[in-house]
KEKE-976547 format. One record per residue (C-alpha): residue number from 1; residue in one letter; z, x, y. Coordinates in nm, 2 decimals. Layout:
NODE NUM A Z X Y
...
REM end
This chain:
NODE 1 X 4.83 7.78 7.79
NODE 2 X 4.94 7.95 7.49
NODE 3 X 4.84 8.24 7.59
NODE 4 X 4.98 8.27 7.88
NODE 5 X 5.37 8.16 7.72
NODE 6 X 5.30 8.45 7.49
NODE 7 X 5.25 8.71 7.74
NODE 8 X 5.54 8.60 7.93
NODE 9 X 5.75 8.54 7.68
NODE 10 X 5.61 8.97 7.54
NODE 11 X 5.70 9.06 7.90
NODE 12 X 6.04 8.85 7.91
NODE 13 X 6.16 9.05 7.61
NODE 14 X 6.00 9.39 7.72
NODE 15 X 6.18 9.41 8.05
NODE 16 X 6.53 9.27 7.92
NODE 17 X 6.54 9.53 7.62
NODE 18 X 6.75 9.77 7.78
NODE 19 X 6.60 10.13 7.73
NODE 20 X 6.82 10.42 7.72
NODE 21 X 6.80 10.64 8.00
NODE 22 X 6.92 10.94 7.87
NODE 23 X 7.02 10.98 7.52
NODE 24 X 7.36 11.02 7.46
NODE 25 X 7.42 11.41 7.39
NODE 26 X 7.57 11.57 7.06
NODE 27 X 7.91 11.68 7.25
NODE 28 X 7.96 11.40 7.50
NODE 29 X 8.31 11.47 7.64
NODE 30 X 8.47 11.12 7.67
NODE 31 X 8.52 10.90 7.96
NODE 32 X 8.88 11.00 8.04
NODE 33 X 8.90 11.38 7.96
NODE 34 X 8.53 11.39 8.18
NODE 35 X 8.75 11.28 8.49
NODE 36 X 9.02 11.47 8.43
NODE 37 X 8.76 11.76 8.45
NODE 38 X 8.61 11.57 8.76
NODE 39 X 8.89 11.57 8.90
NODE 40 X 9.02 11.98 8.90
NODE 41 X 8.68 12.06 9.01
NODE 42 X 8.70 11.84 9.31
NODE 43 X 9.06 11.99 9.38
NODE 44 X 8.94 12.33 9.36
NODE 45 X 8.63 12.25 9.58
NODE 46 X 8.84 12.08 9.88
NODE 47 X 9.07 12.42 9.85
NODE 48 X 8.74 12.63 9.90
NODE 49 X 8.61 12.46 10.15
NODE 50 X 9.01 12.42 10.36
NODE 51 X 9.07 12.78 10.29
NODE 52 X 8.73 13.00 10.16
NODE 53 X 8.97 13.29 10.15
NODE 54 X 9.21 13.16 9.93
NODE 55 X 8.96 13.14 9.59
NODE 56 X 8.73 13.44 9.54
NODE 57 X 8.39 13.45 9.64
NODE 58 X 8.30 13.32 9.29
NODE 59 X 8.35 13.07 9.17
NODE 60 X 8.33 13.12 8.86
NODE 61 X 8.64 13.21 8.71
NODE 62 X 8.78 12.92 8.81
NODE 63 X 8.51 12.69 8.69
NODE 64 X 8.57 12.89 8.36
NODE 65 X 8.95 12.86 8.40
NODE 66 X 8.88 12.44 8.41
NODE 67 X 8.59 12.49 8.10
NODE 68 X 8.87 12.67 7.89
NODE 69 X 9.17 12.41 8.01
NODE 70 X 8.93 12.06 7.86
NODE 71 X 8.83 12.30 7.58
NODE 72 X 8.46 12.27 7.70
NODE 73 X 8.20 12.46 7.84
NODE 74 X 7.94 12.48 8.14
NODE 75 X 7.63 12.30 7.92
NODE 76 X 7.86 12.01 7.76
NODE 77 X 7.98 11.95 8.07
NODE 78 X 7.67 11.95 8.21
NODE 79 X 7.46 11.70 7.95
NODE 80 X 7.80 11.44 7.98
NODE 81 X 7.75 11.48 8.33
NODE 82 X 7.40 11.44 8.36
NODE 83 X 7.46 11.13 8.10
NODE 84 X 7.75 10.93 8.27
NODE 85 X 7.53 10.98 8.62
NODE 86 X 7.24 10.77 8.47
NODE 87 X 7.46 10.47 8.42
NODE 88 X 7.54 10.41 8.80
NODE 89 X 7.81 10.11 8.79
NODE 90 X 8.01 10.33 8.56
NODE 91 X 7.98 10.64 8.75
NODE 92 X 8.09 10.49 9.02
NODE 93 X 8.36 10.37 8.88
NODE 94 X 8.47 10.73 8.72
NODE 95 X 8.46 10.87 9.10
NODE 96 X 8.66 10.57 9.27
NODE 97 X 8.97 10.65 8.97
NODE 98 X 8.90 10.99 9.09
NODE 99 X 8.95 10.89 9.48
NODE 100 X 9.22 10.71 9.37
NODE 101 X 9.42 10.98 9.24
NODE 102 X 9.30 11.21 9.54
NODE 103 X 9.45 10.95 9.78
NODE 104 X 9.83 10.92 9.56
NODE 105 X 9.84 11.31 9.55
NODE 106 X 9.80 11.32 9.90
NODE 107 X 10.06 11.08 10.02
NODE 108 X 10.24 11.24 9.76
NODE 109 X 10.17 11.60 9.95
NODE 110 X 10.19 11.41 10.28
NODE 111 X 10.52 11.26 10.22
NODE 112 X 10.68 11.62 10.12
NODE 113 X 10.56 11.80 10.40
NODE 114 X 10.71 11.54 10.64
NODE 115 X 11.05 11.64 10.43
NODE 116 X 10.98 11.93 10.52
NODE 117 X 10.96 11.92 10.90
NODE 118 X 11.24 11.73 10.93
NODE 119 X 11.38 11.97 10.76
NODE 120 X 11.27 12.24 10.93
NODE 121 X 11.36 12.04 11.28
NODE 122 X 11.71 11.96 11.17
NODE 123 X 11.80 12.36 11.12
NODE 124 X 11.63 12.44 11.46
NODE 125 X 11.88 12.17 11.59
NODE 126 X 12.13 12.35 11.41
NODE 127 X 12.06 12.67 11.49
NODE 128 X 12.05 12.54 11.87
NODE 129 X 12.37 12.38 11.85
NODE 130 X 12.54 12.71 11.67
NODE 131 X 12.35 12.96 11.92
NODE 132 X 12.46 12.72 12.23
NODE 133 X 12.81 12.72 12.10
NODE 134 X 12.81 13.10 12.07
NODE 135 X 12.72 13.15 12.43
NODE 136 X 12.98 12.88 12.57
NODE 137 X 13.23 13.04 12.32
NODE 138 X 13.14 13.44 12.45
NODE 139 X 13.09 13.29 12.84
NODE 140 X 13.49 13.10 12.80
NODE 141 X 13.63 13.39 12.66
NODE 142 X 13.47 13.63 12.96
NODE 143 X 13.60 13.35 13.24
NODE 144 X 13.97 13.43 13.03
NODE 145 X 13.89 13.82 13.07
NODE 146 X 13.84 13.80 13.41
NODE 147 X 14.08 13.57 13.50
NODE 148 X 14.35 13.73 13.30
NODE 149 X 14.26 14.06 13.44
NODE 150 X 14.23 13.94 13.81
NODE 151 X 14.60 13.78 13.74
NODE 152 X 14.72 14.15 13.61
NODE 153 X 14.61 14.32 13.94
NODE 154 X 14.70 14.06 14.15
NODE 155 X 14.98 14.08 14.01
NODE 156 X 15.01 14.49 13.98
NODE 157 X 14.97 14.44 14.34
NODE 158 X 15.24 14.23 14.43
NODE 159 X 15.51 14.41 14.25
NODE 160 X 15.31 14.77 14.42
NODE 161 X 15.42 14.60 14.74
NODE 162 X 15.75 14.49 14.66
REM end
């Protein structure tokens, strides 16, 4: 009986000691700036894939544009990456902040290009209205014209007769 409370109790305290899974690297960029980062390489990856055209072919210069904006490079970034990704819960967690500011920017983006088709909709109105205007103003002044001139020979004519 002993025994066997000895080598559960070895096992008890053997699976709850919590091993590291990855050692924590020399240059481990911390938990905020690392989603910043996240988060411009997402942005630049959902503007390659909308528009492959718009960014070069590589896509390294911009990766090395974000790399020089954090003050970091490829292989810290890298290791941190490789570090927060063993520690699920909190990855996780870095991503859905990450979605979340996807999400505000684009209701944000949403919300200006509605502005902007109303915008757009209101000087086609305009334009409309002013074009419309234009042709009632030139068609009234040619009913005048040749009204006034049929008056003039009608009345040519009459005092020709008279």
């Amino acid at each position: 009986m002993k025994n066997f409370v000895v080598i559960v109790l070895v096992l008890f305290f053997s699976v709850s000691c919590k091993k590291e899974l990855v050692k924590q690297p020399k240059g481990l960029i911390e938990r905020g700036k690392m989603i910043d980062i996240m988060y411009d390489l997402s942005l630049l990856e959902a503007i390659k894939y909308q528009n492959p055209l718009s960014l070069d072919s590589s896509d390294t210069s911009q990766k090395r544009f974000v790399w020089q904006k954090y003050k970091v490079d490829s292989l810290q970034f890298a290791q941190s990456n490789i570090y927060y990704a063993a520690y699920y819960d909190d990855y996780k967690d870095m991503f859905d902040e990450i979605a979340k500011r996807l999400e505000k920017n684009q209701r944000a983006a949403d919300s200006l290009a509605k502005i902007d088709d109303k915008k757009a909709a209101k000087e086609k109105k305009n334009k409309e209205k002013i074009s419309g205007q234009d042709s009632k103003t030139d068609q009234t002044k040619l009913r005048k014209v040749n009204v006034d001139s049929i008056r003039r020979t009608m009345q040519m004519k009459k005092a020709i007769q008279k």
